[in-house]
C-alpha positions as CSV (number, residue, x, y, z in Angstrom):
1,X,0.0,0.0,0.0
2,X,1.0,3.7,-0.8
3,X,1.6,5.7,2.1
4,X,0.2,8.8,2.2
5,X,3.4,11.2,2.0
6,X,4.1,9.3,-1.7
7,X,0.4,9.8,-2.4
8,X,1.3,13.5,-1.9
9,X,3.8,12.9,-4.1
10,X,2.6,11.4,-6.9
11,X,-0.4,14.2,-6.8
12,X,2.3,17.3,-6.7
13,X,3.5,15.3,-10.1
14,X,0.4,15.1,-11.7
15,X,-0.5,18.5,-11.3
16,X,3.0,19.8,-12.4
17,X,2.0,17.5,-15.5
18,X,-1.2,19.3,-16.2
19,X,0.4,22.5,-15.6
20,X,3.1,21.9,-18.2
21,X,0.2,20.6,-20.6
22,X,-2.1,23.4,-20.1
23,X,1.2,26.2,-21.0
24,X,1.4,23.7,-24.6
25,X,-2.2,23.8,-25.1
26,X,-1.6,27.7,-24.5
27,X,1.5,27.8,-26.6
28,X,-0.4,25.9,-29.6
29,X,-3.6,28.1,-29.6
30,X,-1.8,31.3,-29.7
31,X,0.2,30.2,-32.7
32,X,-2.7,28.9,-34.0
33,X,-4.3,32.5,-33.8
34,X,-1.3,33.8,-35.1
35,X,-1.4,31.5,-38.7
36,X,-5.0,32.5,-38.8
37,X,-4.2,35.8,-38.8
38,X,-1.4,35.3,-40.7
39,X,-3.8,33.6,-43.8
40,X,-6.2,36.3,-43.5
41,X,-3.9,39.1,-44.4
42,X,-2.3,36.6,-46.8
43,X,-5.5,35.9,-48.7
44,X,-6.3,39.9,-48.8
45,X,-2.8,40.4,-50.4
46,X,-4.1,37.7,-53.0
47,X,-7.4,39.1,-53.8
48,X,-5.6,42.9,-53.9
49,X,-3.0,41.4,-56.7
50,X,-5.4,39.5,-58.5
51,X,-7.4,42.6,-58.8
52,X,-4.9,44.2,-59.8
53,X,-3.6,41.6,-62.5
54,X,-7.2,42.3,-63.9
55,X,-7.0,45.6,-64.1
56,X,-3.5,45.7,-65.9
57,X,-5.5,42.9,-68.6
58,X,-7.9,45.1,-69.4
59,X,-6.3,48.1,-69.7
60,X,-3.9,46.2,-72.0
61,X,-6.8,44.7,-73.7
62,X,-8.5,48.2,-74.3
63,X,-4.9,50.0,-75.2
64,X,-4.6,46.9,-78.0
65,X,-7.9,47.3,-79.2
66,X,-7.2,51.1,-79.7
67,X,-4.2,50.6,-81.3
68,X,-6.1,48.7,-83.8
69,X,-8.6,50.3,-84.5
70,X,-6.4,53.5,-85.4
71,X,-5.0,51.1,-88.2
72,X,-7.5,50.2,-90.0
């Protein structure tokens, strides 16, 4: 049988166990925010260049059509 001084023990272990898994569950869900945020601003950059890749098309697309028409 355990006596109750290494019952003591064996509970002081298990809660400096927890507490060293509750700071990595802590640790992973803030760098978890962090890459969200991270994709979000990353995804806006993508949608602000592909906008932009658009409007460089067409305004090639109109300047060759001009160019053209002033041939013919």
């Amino acid at each position: 049988m355990f006596s109750f001084s290494k019952l003591l023990e064996q509970k002081e272990q298990l809660e400096q166990k927890h507490l060293h898994l509750l700071q990595i569950l802590d640790t992973e869900r803030q760098s978890k925010w962090q890459y969200v945020q991270q994709t979000e601003e990353l995804a806006a950059e993508v949608r602000k260049l592909k906008s932009e890749v658009l409007h460089v098309r067409l305004s090639c697309s109109v300047a060759s059509h001009s160019l053209i028409a002033s041939f013919v």
